[in-house]
One Martini backbone bead per residue (centre of mass of N, CA, C, O) as a GRO file, in nm:
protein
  103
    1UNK     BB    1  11.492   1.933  12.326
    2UNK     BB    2  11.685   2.107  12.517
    3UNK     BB    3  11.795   2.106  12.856
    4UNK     BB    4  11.723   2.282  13.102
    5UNK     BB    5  11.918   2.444  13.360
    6UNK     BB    6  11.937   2.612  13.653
    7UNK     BB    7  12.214   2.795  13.570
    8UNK     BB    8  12.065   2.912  13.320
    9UNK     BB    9  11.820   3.099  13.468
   10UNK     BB   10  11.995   3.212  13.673
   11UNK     BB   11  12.138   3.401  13.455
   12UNK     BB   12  11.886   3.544  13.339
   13UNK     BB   13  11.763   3.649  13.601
   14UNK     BB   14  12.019   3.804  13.649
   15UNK     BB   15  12.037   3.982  13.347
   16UNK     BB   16  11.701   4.012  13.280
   17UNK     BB   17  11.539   4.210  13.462
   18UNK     BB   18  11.308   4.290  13.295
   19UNK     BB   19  11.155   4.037  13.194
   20UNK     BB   20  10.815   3.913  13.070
   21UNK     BB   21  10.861   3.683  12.892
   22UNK     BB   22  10.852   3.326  13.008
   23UNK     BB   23  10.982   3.019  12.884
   24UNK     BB   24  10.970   2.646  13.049
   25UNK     BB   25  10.847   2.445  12.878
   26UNK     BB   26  10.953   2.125  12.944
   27UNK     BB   27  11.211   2.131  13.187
   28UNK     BB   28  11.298   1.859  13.376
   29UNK     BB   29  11.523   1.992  13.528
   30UNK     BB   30  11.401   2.158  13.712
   31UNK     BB   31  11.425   2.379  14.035
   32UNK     BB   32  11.358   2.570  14.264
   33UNK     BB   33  11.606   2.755  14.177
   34UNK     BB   34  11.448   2.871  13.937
   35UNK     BB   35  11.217   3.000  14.108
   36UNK     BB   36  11.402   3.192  14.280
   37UNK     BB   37  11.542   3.322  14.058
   38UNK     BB   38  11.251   3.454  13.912
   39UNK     BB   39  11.168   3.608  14.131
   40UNK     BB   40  11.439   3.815  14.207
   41UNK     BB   41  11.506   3.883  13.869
   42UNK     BB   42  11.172   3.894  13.720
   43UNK     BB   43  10.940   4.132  13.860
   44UNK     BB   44  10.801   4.204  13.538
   45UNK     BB   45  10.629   3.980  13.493
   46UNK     BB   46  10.353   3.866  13.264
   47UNK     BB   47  10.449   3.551  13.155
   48UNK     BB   48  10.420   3.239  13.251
   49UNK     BB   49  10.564   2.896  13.138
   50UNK     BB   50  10.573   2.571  13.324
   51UNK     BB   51  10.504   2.351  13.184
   52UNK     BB   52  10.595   2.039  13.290
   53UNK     BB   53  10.735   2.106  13.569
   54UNK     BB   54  10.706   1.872  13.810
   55UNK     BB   55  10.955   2.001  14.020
   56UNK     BB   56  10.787   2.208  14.154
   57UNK     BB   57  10.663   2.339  14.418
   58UNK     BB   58  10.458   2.533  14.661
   59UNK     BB   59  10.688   2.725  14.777
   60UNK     BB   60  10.785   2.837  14.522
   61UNK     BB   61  10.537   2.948  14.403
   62UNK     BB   62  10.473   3.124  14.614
   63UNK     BB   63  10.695   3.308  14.613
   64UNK     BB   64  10.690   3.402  14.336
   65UNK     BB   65  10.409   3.543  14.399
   66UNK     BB   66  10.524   3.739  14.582
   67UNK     BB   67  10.689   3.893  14.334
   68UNK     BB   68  10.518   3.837  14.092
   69UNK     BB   69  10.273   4.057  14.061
   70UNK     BB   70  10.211   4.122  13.724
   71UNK     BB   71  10.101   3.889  13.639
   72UNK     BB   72   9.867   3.754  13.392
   73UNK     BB   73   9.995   3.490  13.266
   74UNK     BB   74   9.957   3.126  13.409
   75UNK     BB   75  10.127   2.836  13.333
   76UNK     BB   76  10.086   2.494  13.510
   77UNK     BB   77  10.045   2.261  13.341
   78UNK     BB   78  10.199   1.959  13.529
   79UNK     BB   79  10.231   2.085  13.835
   80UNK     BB   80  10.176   1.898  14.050
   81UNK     BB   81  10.315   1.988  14.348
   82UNK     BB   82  10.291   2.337  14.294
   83UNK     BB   83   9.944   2.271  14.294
   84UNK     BB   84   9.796   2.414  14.544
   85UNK     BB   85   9.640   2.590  14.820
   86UNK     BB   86   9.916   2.754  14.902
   87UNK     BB   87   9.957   2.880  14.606
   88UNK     BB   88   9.669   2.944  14.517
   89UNK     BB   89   9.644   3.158  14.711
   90UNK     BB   90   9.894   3.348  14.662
   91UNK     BB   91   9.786   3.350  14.329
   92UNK     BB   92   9.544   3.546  14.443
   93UNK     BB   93   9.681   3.759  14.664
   94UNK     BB   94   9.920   3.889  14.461
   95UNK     BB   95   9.812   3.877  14.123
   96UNK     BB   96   9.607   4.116  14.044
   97UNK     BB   97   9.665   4.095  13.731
   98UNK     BB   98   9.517   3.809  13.662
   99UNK     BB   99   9.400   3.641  13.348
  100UNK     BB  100   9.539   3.384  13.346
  101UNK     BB  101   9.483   3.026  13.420
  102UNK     BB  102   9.657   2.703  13.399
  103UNK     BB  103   9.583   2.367  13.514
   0.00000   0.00000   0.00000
């Protein structure tokens, strides 16, 4: 599949701003900035899956987890750096209405 990158992320958070459920998995080429845009402009989420998205921090994950406080459903499978003592504080303490979390 292609790869999406930063720019198109941005464009989407910019612009869908409703957006409940988002699949960025397997996206190797995104970075904190995708993460960073999605936290700003899709607070709204109730689905997120990163899974194989390996480049996201456990900053910007946290991050994310402070604006988007609706999710439900968060699979972070493969995302080595972002999964974080750090990060899992953040999407327990923000995240209350949590029911699926995939690691």
């Amino acid at each position: 599949k292609p790869q999406l990158e930063d720019n198109a992320v941005e464009a989407v958070a910019k612009f869908c701003c409703d957006l409940q459920i988002l699949d960025l998995s397997k996206s190797f080429k995104l970075t904190d900035r995708s993460l960073y845009a999605v936290a700003l402009g899709c607070r709204d989420l109730t689905k997120l899956n990163i899974s194989g998205c390996s480049a996201f921090s456990d900053n910007a994950l946290a991050y994310l987890a402070s604006l988007c406080r609706k999710l439900k459903i968060l699979n972070l499978c493969g995302c080595v750096k972002a999964v974080s003592d750090t990060a899992l504080q953040a999407i327990g303490h923000y995240c209350n209405e949590l029911q699926s979390l995939n690691l």
